[in-house]
Each structure stands twice: as C-alpha cells, then as structure tokens.
C-alpha positions as CSV (number, residue, x, y, z in Angstrom):
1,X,222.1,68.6,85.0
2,X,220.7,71.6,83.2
3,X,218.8,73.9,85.2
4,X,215.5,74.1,83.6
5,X,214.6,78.1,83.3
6,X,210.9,78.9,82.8
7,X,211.4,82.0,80.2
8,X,208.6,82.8,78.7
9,X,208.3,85.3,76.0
10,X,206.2,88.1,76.8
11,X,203.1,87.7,74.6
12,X,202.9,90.9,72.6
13,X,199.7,92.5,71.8
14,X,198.8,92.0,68.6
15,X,198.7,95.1,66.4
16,X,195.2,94.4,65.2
17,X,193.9,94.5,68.4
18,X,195.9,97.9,69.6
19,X,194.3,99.4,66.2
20,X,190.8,98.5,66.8
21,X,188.9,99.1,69.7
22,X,187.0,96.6,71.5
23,X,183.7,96.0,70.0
24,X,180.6,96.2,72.3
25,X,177.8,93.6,72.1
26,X,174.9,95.2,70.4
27,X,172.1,96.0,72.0
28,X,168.8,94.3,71.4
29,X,165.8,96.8,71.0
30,X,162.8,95.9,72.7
31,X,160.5,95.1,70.7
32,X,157.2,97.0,71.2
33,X,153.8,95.2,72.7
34,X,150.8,95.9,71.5
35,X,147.4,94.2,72.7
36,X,145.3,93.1,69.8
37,X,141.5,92.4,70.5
38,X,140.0,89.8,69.4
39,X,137.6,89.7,66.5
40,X,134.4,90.0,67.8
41,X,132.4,87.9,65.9
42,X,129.4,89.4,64.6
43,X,126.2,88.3,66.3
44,X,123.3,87.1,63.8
45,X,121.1,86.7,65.9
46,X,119.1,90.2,66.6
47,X,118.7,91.7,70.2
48,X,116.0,91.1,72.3
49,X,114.4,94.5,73.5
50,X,113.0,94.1,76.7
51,X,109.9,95.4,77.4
52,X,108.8,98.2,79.8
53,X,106.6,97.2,82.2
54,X,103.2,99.1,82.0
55,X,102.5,101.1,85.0
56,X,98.8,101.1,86.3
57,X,98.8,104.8,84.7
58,X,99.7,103.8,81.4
59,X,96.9,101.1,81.6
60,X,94.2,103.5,83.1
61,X,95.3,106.6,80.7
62,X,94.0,104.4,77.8
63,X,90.6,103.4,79.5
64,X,87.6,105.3,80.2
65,X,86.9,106.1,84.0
66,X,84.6,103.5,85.3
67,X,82.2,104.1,88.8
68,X,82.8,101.8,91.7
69,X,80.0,99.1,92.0
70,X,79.6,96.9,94.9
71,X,81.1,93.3,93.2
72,X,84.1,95.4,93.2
73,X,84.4,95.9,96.6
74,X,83.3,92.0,97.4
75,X,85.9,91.2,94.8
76,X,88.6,92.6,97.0
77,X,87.7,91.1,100.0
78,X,87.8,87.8,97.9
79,X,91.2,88.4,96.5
80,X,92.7,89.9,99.9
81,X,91.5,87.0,102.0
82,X,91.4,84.2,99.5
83,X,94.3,82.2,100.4
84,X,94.4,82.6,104.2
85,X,90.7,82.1,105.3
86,X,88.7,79.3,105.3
87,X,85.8,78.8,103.8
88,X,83.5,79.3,106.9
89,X,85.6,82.6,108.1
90,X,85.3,83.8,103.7
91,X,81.1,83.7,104.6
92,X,81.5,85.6,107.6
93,X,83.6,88.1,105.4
94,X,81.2,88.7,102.8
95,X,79.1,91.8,102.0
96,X,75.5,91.2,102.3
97,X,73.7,92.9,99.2
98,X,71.5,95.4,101.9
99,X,74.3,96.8,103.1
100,X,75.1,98.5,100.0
101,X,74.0,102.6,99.0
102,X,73.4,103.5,95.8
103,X,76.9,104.0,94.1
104,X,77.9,107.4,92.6
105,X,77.5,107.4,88.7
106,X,80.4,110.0,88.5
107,X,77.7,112.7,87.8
108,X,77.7,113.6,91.0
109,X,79.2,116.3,93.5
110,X,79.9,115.0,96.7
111,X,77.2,117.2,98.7
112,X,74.3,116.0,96.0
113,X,75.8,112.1,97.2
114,X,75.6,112.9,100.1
115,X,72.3,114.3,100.4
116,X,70.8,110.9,97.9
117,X,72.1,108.5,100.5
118,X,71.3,110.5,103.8
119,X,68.2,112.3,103.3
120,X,67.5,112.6,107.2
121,X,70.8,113.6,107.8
122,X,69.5,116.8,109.5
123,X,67.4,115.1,111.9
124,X,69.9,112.2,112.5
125,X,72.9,114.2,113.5
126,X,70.1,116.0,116.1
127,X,70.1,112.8,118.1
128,X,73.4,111.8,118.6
129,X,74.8,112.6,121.3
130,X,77.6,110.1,121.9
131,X,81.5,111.2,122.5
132,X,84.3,109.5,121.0
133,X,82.3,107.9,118.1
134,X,81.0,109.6,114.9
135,X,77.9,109.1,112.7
136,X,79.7,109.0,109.0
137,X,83.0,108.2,108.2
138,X,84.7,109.1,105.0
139,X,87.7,107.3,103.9
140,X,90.1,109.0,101.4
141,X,93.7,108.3,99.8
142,X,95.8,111.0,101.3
143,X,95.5,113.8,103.7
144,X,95.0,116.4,100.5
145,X,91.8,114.7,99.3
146,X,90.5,114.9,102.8
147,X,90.6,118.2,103.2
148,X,89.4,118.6,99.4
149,X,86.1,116.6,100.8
150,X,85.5,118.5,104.0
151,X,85.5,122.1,101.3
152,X,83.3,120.7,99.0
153,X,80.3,119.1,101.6
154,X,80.0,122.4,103.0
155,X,76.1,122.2,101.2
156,X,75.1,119.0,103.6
157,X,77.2,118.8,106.5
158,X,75.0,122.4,107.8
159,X,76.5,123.4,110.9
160,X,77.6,119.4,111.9
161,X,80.8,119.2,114.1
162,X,83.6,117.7,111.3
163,X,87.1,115.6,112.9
164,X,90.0,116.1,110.5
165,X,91.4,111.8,110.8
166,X,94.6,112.4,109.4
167,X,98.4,111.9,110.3
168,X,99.4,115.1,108.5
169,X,100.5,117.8,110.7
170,X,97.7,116.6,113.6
171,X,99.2,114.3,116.3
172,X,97.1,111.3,117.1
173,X,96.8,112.3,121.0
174,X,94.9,115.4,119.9
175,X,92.5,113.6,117.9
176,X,91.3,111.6,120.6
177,X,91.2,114.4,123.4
178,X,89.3,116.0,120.8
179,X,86.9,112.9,120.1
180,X,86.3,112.6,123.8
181,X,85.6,116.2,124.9
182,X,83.2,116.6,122.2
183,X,79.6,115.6,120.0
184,X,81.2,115.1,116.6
185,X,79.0,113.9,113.7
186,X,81.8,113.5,110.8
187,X,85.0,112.1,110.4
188,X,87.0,112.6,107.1
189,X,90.3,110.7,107.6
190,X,93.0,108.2,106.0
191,X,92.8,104.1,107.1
192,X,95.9,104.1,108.6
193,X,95.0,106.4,111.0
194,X,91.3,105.6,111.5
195,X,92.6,102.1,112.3
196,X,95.0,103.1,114.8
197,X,92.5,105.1,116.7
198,X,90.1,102.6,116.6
199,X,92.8,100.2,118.2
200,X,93.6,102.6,120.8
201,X,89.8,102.9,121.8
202,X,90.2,106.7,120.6
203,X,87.2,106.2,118.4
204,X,84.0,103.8,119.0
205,X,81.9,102.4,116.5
206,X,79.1,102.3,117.8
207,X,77.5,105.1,117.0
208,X,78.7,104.6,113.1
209,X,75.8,104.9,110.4
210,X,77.6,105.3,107.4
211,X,80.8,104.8,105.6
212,X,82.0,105.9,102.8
213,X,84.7,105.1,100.3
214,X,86.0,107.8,98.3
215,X,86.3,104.9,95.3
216,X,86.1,106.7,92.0
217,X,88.8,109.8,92.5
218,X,92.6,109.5,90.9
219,X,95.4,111.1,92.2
220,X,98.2,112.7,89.6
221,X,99.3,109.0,88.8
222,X,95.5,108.1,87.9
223,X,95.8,105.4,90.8
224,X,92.5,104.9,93.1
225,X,93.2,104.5,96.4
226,X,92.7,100.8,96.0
227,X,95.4,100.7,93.6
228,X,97.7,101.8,96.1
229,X,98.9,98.8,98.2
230,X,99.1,100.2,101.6
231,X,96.0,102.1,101.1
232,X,94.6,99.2,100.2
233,X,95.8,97.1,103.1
234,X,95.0,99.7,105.7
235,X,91.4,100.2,104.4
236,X,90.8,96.0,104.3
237,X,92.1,95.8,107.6
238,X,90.1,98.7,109.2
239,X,87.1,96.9,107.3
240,X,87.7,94.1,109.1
241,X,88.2,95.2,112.9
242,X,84.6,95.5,113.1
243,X,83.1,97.3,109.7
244,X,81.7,94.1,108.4
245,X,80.4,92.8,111.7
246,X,77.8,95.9,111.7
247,X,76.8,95.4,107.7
248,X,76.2,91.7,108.2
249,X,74.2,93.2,111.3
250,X,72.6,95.8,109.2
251,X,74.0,98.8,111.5
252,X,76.3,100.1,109.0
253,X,75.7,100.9,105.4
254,X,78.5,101.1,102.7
255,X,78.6,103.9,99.8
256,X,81.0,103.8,97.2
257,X,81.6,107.8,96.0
C-alpha cells in the first residue's frame, strides 16, 4: 500500500501583496450637528398691552381736593360693616345728624377750626379735672402729622396740658403713667394706639367731648388717612369700642378737619 504523505506546497506570498501595503479602512468623518430652530411663525394677531393699574395717587392727582362731609364718614361705616351686621346692629351703628360739627371748608387753619367748634374751650378745660381721660381727641395718619398738629394749635390750646398718642419713639407704659398721674385736656395720637390704650383701660372715655378726624390732609402719596387700609381699620374699630355709643347719646361730637 502506498503510504499517503500529506506534502503540501508552501503557499507563497503573492508578489502583489509583498508590493503593496495593506490598505487601511478609511475613516468616516463625523459629520457635524447643528440645531436648527424652528420657524417661528409670525403672529398676526397684535399683542395685548396690559394695563397699569392706577394707584389712588394717580386718580387723586387728576381731581380737585374735596372737604370731608359727614355722608362720608356714614358711608364708611356702611361699607365697613355692610356685610357682617345685621340690620338692627347697622341702626345702632349709624351717625345721628346732631352729632356732627361743622366741617372744615379747607380755608381753614387748624387753631381758627378749632376755635369755630369749641368756642368755650377756655372755660371747659377749667373744669375738668379727671385723670386718665381727655377732653378732645385728635386722630391723625402718622406720628409726623401729629406732631405737625400739636405746632400749629399753639393759638387755642393756651396753656392746656397736651398727650403725645403715638407709638413712635414713646412706649405705651409711659403714656398711661403719664395719663394717670396727671389733668390732661388733649390727646393728639394715631388709632392704633389710641385703641390699644383704650383696651388696656390706659385711657377712659368718659370725660371725651370732642373728636376729631384729621380727614382732608394728604400725605406724599396724596392718600387720606382713610385711604390707607389699616388706618382705616384701626380708626373704625376705635370708633366702634365706644365712640358711637356717646354720639348716639349726644356726649360726644364729631368734626371732620
């Protein structure tokens, strides 16, 4: 038998190949990205401007100053109390027309108002006598127009014993030691302090004669102090804990400066 012999020819390279040298897979370059927006589409239909709302100064700027008159003040109470009285508890609210001085026309100073509603001031403040209570009480915006009052009633208030009734740089505790050791005659204050001394028994009513509303002056913003919602609040509120018992009673009469 022949002997089978696996010779196999060594495979020569091939002299293309040994001439050429291997060729490398090119290279794809990346292709570069950019982000396109899309078209905006243009908008026919014209913008809405919103409008600014007007500020109470903007409003008053363009109106002529107008005094304070008593409906105003009943128109307050109306709007304040309106939706959380009853009808019964609106009467006992309301202003009688007797209780009402004669409202400043703006042509007056505030000694010449003074002395038009209280002619007998000087023999008034002569007989009273009673601590913790005053006979006139002037309620203003702010601390500043307080002190602007006090300067400028120097012509009627004579040599009268005036409380400063203000939160500004005069702690509450010395305002009533003051109120008890001593006659006083006039108090020129803010509501929200008035009111807390009258809750803390620091100041009595009974005495009171007169109250006045400084109505008709505009701070820097040309807001009254009833256009100022806590002023407002503060002053309805002290009106209430016991101002408009004494009108309806005819102890107390109302003036509108």
């Amino acid at each position: 038998m022949e002997k089978s012999t696996n010779t196999s020819k060594p495979v020569q390279p091939d002299s293309d190949s040994e001439s050429k040298p291997a060729t490398s897979k090119k290279r794809k370059q990346p292709a570069e990205c950019f982000l396109t927006r899309p078209e905006e589409k243009e908008e026919n239909t014209v913008k809405v401007k919103r409008r600014r709302k007007k500020k109470i100064s903007d409003i008053l700027a363009k109106s002529s100053p107008k005094p304070g008159i008593p409906e105003d003040l009943q128109k307050l109470l109306n709007q304040h109390f309106g939706t959380k009285r009853s009808v019964i508890e609106l009467e006992e609210l309301k202003l009688p027309d007797s209780c009402f001085l004669p409202a400043n026309d703006l042509t007056h100073s505030f000694s010449s108002y003074l002395k038009e509603i209280c002619p007998k001031w000087a023999k008034l403040r002569k007989t009273h006598k009673e601590k913790k209570s005053v006979l006139m009480l002037i309620i203003c915006s702010s601390a500043l127009r307080c002190l602007e009052l006090i300067k400028s009633m120097t012509a009627f208030k004579g040599d009268c014993k005036v409380i400063k009734l203000f939160a500004k740089h005069i702690k509450i505790k010395e305002q009533i030691h003051m109120l008890e050791n001593g006659v006083i005659h006039l108090g020129v204050g803010t509501p929200g302090r008035i009111k807390a001394l009258v809750k803390q028994d620091g100041l009595s009513l009974n005495s009171l004669k007169y109250l006045i509303l400084d109505w008709n002056w505009r701070d820097q913003k040309l807001r009254r102090m009833i256009d100022i919602p806590e002023i407002r609040k503060e002053a309805i509120d002290l009106l209430e804990m016991g101002i408009i018992k004494l009108c309806r009673e005819d102890s107390v009469k109302l003036g509108l400066f």
